[in-house]
N, CA, C and O of each residue as an XYZ file, in Angstrom:
332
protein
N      16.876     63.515      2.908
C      16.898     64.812      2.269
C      17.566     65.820      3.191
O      17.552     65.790      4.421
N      18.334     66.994      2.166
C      18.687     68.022      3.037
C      17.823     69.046      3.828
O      16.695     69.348      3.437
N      18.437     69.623      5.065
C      17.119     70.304      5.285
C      16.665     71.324      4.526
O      15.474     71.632      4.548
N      17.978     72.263      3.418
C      17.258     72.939      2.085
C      16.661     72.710      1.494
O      15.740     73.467      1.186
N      16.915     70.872      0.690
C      15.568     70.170      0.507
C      14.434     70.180      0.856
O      13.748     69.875     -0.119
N      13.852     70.356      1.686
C      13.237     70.143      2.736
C      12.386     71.086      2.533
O      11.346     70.479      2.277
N      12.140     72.354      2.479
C      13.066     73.792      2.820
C      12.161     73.931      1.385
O      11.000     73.565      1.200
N      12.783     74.368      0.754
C      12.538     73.986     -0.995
C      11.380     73.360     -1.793
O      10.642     73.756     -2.695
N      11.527     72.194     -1.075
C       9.728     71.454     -1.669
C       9.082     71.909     -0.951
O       8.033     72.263     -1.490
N       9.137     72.206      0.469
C       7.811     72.978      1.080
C       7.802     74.358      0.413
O       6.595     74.575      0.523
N       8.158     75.155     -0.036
C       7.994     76.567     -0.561
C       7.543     76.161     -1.888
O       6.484     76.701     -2.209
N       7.861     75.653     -2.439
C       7.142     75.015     -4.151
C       5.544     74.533     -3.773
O       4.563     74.921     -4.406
N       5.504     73.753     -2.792
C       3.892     73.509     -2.929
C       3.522     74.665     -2.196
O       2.324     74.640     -1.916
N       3.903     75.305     -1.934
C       2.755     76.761     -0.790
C       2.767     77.599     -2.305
O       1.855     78.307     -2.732
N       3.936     77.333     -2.907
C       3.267     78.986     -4.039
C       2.354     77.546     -5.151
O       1.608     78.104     -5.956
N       2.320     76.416     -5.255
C       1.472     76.050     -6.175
C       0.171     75.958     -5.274
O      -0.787     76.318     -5.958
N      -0.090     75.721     -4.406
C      -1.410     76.080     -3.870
C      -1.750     77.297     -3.730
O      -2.910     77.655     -3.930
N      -0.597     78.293     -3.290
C      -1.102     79.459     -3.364
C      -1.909     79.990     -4.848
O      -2.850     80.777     -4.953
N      -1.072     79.155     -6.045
C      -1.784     79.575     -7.060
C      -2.642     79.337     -7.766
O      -2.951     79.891     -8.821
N      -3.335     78.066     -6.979
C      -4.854     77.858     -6.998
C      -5.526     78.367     -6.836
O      -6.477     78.694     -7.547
N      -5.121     78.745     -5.293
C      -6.093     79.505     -4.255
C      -6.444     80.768     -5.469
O      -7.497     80.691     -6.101
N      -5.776     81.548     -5.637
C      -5.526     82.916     -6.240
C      -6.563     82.847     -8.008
O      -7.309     83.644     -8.575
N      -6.261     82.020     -8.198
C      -6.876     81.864     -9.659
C      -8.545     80.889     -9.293
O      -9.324     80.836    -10.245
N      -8.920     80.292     -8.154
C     -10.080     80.321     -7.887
C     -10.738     81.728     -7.651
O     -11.848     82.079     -8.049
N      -9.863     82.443     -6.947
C     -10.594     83.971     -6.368
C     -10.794     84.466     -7.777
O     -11.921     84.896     -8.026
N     -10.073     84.478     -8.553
C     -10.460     85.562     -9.630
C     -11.241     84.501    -10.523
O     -11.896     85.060    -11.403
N     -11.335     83.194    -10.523
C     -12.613     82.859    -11.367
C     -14.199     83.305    -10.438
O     -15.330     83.574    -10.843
N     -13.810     83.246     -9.543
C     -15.227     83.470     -8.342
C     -15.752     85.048     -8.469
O     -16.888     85.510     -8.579
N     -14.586     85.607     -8.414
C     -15.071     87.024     -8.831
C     -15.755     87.394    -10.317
O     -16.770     88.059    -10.525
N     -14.876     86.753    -11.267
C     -15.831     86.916    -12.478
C     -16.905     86.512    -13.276
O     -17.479     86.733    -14.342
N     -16.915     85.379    -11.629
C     -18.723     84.995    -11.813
C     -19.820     85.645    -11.109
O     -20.961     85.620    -11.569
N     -19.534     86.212    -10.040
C     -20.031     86.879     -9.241
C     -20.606     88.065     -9.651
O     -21.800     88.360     -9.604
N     -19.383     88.941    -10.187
C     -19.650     90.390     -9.846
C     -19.339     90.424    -11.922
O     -18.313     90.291    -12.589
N     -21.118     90.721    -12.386
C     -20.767     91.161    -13.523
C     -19.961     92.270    -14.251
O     -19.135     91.939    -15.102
N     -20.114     93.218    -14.028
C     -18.972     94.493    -14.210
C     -17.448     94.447    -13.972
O     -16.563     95.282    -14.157
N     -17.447     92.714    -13.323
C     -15.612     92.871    -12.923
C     -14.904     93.001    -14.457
O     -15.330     92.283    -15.362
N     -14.047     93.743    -14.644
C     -12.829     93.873    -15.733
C     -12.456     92.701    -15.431
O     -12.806     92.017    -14.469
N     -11.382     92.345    -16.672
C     -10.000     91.118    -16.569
C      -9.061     91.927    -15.341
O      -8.497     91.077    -14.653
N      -8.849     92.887    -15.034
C      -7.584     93.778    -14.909
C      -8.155     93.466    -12.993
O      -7.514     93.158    -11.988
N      -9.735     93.763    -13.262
C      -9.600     93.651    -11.705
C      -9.752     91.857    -11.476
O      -9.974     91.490    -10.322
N      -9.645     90.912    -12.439
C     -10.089     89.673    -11.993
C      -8.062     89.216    -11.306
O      -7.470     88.725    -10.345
N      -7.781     89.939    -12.880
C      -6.056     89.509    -11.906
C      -5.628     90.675    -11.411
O      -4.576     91.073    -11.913
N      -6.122     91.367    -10.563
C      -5.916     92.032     -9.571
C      -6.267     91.662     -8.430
O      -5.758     92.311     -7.516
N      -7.112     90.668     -8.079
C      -7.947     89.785     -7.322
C      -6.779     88.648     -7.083
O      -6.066     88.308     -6.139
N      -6.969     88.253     -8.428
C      -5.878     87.017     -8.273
C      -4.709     87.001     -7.188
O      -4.315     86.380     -6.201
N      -4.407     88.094     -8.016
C      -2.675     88.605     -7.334
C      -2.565     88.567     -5.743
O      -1.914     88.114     -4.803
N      -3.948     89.571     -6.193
C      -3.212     89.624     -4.286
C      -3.206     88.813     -3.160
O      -2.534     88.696     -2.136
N      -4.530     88.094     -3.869
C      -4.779     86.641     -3.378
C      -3.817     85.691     -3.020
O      -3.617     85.215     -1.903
N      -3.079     85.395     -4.366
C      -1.787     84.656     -4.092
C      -0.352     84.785     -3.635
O       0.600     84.006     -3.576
N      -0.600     86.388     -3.257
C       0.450     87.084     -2.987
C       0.251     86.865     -1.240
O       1.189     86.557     -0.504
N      -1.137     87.088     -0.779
C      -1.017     86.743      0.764
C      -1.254     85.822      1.076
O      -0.898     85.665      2.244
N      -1.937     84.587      0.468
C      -1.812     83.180      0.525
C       0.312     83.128      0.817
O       0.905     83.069      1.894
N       0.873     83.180     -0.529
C       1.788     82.425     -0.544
C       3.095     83.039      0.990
O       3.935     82.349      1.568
N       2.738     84.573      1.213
C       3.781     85.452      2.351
C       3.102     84.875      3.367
O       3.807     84.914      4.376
N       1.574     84.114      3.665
C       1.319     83.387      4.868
C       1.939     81.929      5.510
O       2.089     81.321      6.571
N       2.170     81.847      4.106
C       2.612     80.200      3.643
C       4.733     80.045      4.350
O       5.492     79.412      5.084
N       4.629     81.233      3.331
C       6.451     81.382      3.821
C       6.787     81.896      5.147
O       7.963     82.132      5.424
N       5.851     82.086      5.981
C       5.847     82.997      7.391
C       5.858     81.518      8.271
O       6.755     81.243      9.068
N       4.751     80.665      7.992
C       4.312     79.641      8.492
C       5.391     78.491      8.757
O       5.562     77.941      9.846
N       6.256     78.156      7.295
C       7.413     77.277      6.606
C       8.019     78.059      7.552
O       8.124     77.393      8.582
N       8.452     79.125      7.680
C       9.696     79.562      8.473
C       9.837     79.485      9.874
O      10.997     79.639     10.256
N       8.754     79.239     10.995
C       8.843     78.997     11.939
C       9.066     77.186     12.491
O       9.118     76.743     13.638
N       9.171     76.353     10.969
C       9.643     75.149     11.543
C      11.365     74.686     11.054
O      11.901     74.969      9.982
N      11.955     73.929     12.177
C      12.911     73.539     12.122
C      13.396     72.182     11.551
O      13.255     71.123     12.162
N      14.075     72.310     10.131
C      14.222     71.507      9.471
C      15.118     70.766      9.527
O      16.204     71.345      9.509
N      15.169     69.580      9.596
C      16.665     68.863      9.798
C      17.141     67.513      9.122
O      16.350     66.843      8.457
N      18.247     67.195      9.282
C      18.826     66.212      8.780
C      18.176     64.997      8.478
O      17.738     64.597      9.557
N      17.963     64.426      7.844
C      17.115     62.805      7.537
C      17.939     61.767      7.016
O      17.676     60.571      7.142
N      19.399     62.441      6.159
C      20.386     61.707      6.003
C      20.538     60.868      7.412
O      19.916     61.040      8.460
N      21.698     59.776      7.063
C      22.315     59.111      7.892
C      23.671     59.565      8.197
O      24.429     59.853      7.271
N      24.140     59.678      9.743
C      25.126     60.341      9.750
C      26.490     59.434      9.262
O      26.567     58.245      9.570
N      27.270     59.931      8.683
C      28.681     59.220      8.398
C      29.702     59.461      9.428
O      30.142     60.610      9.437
N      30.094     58.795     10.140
C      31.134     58.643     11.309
C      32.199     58.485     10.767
O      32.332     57.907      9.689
N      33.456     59.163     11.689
C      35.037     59.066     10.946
C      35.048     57.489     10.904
O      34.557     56.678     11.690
N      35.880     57.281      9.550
C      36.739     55.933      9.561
C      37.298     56.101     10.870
O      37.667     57.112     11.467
N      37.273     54.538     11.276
C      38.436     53.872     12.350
C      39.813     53.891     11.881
O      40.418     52.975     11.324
N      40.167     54.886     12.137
C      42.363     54.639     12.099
C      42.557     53.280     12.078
O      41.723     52.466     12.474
N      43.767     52.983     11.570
C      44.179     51.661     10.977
C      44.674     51.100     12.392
O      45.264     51.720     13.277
N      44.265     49.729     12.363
C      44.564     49.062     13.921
C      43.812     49.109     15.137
O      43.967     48.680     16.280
N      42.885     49.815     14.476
C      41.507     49.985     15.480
C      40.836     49.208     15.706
O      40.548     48.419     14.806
N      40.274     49.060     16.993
C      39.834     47.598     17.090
C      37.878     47.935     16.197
O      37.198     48.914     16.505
N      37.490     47.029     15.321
C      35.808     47.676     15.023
C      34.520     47.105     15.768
O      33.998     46.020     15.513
N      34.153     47.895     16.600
C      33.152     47.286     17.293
C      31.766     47.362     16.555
O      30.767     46.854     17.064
């Protein structure tokens, strides 16, 4: 895989966990706290998954992703001996 690849599927699972995380908080809250509104349950949510997922992309960004391909070496010029 490329390292955008790479790169890419790790940012897809941080915002789908993030959006677990986020939609547990606001089911937890609207079991909890009777008086919660919908408005504050995804207000809960949000922000939840909003600093879950900017922890997530802070985290992804301090590693160095790299090549996993195999490298392709120039053809041998014609008359080359191939070792």
């Amino acid at each position: 895989m490329s390292p955008n690849q790479k790169k890419a599927l790790a940012l897809v699972i941080a915002a789908l966990v993030s959006a677990i995380v986020g939609l547990v908080a606001s089911i937890c809250l609207d079991n909890m706290v009777e008086a919660a509104t919908g408005w504050a349950c995804l207000a809960l949510g949000g922000g939840v998954f909003l600093a879950v997922f900017l922890a997530s992309v802070a985290v992804i960004g301090l590693f160095e992703f790299s090549d996993s391909r195999p490298r392709q070496g120039q053809p041998n010029p014609p008359g080359a001996p191939v070792v």
